[in-house]
N, C-alpha and C positions, 0 to 999 in steps of 0.2 A: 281930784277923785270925788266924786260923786256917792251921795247914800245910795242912788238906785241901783247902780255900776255894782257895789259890796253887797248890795241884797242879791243881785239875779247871781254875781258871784257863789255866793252863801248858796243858793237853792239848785245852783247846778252842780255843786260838788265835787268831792279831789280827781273823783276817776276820770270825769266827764273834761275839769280842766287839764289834767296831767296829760292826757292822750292828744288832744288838741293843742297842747301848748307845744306840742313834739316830743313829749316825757321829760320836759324840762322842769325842775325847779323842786322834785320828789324831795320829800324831808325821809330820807329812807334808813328808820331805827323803829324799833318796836314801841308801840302808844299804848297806854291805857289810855281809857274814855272815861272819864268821874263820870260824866253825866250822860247816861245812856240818852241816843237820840239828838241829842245838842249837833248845832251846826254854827258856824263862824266863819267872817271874813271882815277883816280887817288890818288896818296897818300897824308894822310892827313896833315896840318899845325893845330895845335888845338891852340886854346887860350880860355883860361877861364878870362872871362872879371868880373870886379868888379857887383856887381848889378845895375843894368838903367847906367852903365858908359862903354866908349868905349878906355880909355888912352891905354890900351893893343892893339889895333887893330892899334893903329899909330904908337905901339910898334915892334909888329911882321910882319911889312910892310918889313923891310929892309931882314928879314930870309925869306923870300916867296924863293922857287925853283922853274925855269920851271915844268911846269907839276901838280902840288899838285894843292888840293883842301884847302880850307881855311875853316877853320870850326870857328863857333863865340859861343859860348855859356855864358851862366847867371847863377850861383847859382840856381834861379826861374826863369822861362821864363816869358817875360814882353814885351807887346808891346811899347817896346822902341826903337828907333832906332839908330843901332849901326854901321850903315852903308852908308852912301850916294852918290851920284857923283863922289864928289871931292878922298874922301878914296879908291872907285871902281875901278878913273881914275888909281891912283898909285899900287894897285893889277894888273890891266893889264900889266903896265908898267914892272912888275918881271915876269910877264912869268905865274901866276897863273890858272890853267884850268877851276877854277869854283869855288863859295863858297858857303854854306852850313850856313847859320844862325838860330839858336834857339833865337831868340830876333825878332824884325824889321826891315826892310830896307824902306827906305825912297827917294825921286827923284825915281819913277818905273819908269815912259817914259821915262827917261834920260837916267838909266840902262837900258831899254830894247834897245836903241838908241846905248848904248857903246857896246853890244854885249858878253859881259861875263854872260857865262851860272850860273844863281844863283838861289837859292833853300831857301826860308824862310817861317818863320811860320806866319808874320807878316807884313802889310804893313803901317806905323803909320807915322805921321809927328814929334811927341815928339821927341826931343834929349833927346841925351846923356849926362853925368857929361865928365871929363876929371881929376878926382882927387884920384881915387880908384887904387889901384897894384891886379891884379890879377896874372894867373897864362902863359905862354908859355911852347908848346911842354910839357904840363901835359894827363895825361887821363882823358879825361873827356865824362860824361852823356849825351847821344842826341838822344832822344828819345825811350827810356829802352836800348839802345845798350850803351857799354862803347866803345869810339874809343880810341884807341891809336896812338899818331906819326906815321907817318910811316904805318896802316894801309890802305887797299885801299876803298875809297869809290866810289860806283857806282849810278846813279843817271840819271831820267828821268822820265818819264811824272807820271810813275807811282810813283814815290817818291824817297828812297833812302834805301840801304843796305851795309853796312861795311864787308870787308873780310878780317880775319887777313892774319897777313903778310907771316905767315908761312903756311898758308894753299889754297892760290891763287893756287897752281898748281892742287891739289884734287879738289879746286871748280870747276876749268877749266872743270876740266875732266868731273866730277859730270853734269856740265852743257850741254856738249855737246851732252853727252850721252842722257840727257834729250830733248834736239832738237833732236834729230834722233828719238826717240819714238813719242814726237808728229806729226812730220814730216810722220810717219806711220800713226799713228790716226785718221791726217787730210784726210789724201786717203781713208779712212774708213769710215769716217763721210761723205765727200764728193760721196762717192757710196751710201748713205744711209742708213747708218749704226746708231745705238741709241747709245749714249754714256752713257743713261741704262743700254744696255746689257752688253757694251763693257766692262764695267766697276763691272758686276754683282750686278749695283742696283738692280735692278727688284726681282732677287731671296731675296737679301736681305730685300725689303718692304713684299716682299710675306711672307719671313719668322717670320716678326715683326706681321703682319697682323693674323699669326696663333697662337702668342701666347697668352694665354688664362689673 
């Protein structure tokens, strides 16, 4: 994988690769965005944290690589949080590009303050345990998608989508192909054009409309 590959990633965004990719790989649960505007793409650090406990996330601070995303997840998603400040401070400190939690995060003005682009389902004050062993660099569940290690995840306002890792260069493609079609479109819509037609709704209600 390539920096350039993870940028043009990053600047085309979930909707543009979610559609193109054939709606594959939707991280599909509800996100808060800490950092309005932020966009990411990078590959994943996963941890499967114990239930309501966060020991795993102090664990897999020291494996962080420039560039990844850090994924948190739970057995069951639980507004608990498994993330704060002080844990945030030390992900930036490795070089982290953003993370992704199926749990809580907790201190949001302080994270929005420190500037790491993060993506949670939950914003709760309850801590966490510090006594459960979960799992590192496993596959795991986030949002009906399975991420894998090492898979890329992309992420912004509109939410988030997973690319496997062997297939980033077809999505590429898939994607760009897809921007040049609506990039057509839009000159179309913009003369005036029905995306009705364009699209052969119109025939298509006409033809619902006639059947008996």
């Amino acid at each position: 994988m390539i920096q350039d590959e993870l940028d043009r990633l990053r600047e085309l965004g979930v909707a543009t690769i979610y559609e193109a990719s054939g709606r594959q790989g939707l991280i599909d649960m509800p996100l808060i965005q800490l950092l309005p505007g932020s966009r990411v793409a990078g590959p994943a650090r996963t941890v499967l944290c114990g239930q309501d406990d966060n020991l795993m996330v102090h664990a897999v601070i020291e494996q962080i690589q420039p560039g990844e995303v850090l994924v948190l997840t739970m057995p069951e998603p639980a507004p608990v949080a498994l993330i704060g400040e002080l844990l945030v401070t030390q992900v930036i400190v490795r070089g982290a590009a953003g993370i992704l939690v199926d749990a809580a995060v907790r201190d949001a003005e302080e994270l929005a303050e420190l500037g790491l682009p993060i993506w949670t389902r939950f914003i709760r004050v309850k801590g966490a345990s510090k006594t459960s062993l979960g799992e590192l660099n496993g596959v795991v569940p986030v949002g009906g998608t399975k991420v894998s290690p090492g898979d890329i995840l992309v992420l912004d306002a509109d939410g988030a989508v997973c690319v496997r890792r062997d297939s980033v260069t077809e999505v590429l493609q898939a994607s760009e192909a897809r921007l040049a079609k609506e990039a057509q479109l839009r000159e179309l819509l913009l003369a005036g054009k029905l995306s009705y037609d364009l699209h052969g709704l119109r025939e298509a209600v006409e033809q619902k409309r006639r059947e008996p």
